[in-house]
C-alpha positions as CSV (number, residue, x, y, z in Angstrom):
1,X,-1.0,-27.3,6.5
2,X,-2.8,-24.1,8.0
3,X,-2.1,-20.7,7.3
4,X,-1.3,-18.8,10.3
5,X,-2.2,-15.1,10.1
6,X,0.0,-12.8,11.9
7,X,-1.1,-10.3,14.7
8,X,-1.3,-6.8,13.1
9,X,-1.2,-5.0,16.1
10,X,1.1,-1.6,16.4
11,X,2.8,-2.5,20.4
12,X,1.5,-0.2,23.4
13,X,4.8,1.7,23.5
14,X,4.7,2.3,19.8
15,X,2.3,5.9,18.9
16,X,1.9,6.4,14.8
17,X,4.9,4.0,13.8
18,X,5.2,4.2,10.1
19,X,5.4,1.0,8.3
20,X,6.0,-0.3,4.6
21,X,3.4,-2.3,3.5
22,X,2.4,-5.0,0.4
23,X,-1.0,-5.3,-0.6
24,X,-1.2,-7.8,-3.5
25,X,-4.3,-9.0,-5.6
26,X,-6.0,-12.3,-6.8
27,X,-4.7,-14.2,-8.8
28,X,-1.4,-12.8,-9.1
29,X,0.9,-12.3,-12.5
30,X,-2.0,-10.3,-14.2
31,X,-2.6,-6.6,-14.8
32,X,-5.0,-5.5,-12.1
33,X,-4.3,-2.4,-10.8
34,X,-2.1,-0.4,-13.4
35,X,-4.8,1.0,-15.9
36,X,-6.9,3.5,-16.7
37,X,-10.3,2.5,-14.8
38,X,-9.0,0.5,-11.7
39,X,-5.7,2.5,-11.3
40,X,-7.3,5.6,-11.0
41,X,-9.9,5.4,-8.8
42,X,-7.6,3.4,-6.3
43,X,-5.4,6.1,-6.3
44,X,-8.6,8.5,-5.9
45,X,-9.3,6.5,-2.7
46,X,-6.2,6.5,-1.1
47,X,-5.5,10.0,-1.8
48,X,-8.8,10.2,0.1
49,X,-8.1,8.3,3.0
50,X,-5.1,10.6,3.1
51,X,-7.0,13.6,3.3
52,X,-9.9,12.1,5.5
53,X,-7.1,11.1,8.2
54,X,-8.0,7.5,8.2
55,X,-3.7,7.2,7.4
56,X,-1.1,9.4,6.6
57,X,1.2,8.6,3.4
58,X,4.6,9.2,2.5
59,X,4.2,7.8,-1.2
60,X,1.6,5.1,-2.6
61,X,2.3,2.8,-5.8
62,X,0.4,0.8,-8.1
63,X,2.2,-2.3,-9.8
64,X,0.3,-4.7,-12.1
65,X,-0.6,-7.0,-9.3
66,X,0.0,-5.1,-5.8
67,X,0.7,-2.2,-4.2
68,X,3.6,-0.4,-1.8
69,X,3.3,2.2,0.2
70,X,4.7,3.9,3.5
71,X,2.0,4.7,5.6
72,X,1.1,5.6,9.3
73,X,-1.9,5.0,11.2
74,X,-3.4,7.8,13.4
75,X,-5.1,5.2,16.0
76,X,-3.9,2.6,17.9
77,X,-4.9,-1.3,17.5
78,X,-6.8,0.3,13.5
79,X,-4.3,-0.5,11.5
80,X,-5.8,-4.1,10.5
81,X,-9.5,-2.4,10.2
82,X,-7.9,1.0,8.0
83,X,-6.2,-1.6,5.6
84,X,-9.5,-3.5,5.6
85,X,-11.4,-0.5,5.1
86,X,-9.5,0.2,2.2
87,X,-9.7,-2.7,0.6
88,X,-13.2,-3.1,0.6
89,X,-13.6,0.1,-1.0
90,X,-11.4,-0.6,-3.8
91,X,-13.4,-3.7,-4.3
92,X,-17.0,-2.1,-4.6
93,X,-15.5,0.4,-6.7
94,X,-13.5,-1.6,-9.0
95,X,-13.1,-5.1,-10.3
96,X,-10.0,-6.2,-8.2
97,X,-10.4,-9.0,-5.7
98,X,-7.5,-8.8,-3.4
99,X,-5.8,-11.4,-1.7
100,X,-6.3,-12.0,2.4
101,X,-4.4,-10.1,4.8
102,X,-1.3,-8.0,3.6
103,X,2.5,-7.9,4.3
104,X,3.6,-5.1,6.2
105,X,7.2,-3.8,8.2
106,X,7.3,-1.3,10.5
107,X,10.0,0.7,10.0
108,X,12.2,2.0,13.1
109,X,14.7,4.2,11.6
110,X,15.4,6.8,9.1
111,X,17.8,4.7,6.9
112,X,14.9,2.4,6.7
113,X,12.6,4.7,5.7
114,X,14.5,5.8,3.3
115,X,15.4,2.3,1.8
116,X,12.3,1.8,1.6
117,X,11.3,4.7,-0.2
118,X,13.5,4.4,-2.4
119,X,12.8,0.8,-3.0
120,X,9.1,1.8,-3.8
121,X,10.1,4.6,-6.4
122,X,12.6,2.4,-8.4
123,X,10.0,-1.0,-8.3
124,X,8.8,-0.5,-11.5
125,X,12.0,0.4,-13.1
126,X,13.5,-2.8,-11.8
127,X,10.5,-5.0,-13.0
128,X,10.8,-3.0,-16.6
129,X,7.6,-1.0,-16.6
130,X,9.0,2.0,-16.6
131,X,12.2,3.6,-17.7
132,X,12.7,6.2,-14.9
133,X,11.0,6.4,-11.6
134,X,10.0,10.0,-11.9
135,X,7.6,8.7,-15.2
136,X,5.5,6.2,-13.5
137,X,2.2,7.3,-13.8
138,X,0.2,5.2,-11.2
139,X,1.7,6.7,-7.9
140,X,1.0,9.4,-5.3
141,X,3.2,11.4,-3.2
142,X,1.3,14.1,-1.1
């Protein structure tokens, strides 16, 4: 069976949707992202993007084996290429080998948003890496 990849395009009628999106690494179940080395420089480079424009983010989060964030995308039809862009810089930079493509959900309302949010802050409380939200080292919040 194939694989079908799904159309990451924002719709015409849609300007700077946010959306809450997965990005997860290869192979999954091991401790990629949340240490010293890797950990900080992704957050480095997405605090970068941040500040460079290339997206604008609510809050980013590091789990052992993926990441969450809510993030909008200043340019129509770039959200596929910023993601991608991103990515590859984590990769030259660090060790982690990520997994094709990435999950994402555009979010259309403000009790969405804020599920999701809150979904992101409490993920590593729920998965037992942390024992309140507020002490999770490997996040950003602008």
């Amino acid at each position: 069976m194939m694989r079908t990849w799904l159309n990451h395009d924002t719709p015409w009628e849609i300007e700077y949707p946010e959306f809450f999106i997965t990005i997860c690494c290869r192979p999954r179940g091991l401790n990629r992202l949340c240490h010293t080395n890797a950990g900080s420089a992704i957050l480095r480079i997405a605090k970068e993007f941040h500040q460079k424009r290339k997206w604008s983010l609510s809050i980013f989060l590091l789990m052992p084996d993926h990441l969450h964030a809510i993030v909008q995308i200043p340019e129509r039809k770039g959200f596929s290429a910023v993601i991608g862009q991103f990515k590859q810089r984590v990769a030259c930079k660090t060790s982690v080998k990520w997994q094709r493509g990435f999950f994402e959900h555009r979010i259309r309302h403000s009790g969405s948003w804020a599920e999701k949010f809150a979904y992101i802050q409490e993920n590593p409380v729920s998965a037992g890496l942390s024992p309140k939200a507020e002490s999770w080292p490997w996040k950003w919040e602008p």
